[in-house]
C-alpha positions in Angstrom: 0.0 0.0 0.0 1.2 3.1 -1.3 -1.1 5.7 -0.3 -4.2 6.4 1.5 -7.0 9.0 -0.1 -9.2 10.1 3.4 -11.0 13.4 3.5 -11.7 13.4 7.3 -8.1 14.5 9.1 -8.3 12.7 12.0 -9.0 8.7 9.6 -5.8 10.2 7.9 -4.2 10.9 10.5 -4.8 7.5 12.3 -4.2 5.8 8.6 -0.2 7.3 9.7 0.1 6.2 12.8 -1.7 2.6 11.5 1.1 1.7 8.7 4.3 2.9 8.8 5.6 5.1 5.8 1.8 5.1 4.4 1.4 8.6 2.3 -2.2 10.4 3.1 -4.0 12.6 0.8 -7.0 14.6 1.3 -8.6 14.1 -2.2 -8.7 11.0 -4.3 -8.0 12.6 -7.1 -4.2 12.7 -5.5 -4.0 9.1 -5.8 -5.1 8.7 -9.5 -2.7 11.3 -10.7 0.3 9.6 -8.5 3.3 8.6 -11.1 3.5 5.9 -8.2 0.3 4.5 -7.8 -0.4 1.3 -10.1 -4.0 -0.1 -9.0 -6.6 1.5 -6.6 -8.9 -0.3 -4.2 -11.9 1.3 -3.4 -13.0 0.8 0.3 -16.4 2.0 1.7 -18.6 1.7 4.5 -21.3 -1.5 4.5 -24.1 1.6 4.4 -23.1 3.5 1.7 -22.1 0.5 -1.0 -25.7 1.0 -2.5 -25.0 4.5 -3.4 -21.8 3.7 -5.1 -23.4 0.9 -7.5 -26.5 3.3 -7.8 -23.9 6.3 -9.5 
């Protein structure tokens, strides 16, 4: 794991002190235009998945 897209400060900041050497962004937009970054897992919360197949 490369990076970590959050926009609440205090997930990112707990995403840090979780995995060492983890990069945190505040927009996921960050992560898609990362040279670095080769494949991106999406990760949501069991109540929101509907709205994210619904888009």
């Amino acid at each position: 794991m490369t990076v970590v897209a959050e926009h609440d400060p205090a997930l990112r900041a707990r995403a840090a002190d979780r995995i060492p050497g983890i990069r945190t962004v505040d927009d996921h937009r960050k992560v898609i235009d990362a040279p670095d970054v080769d494949a991106v897992l999406v990760l949501t919360p069991d109540h929101t998945q509907h709205v994210s197949y619904m888009g």
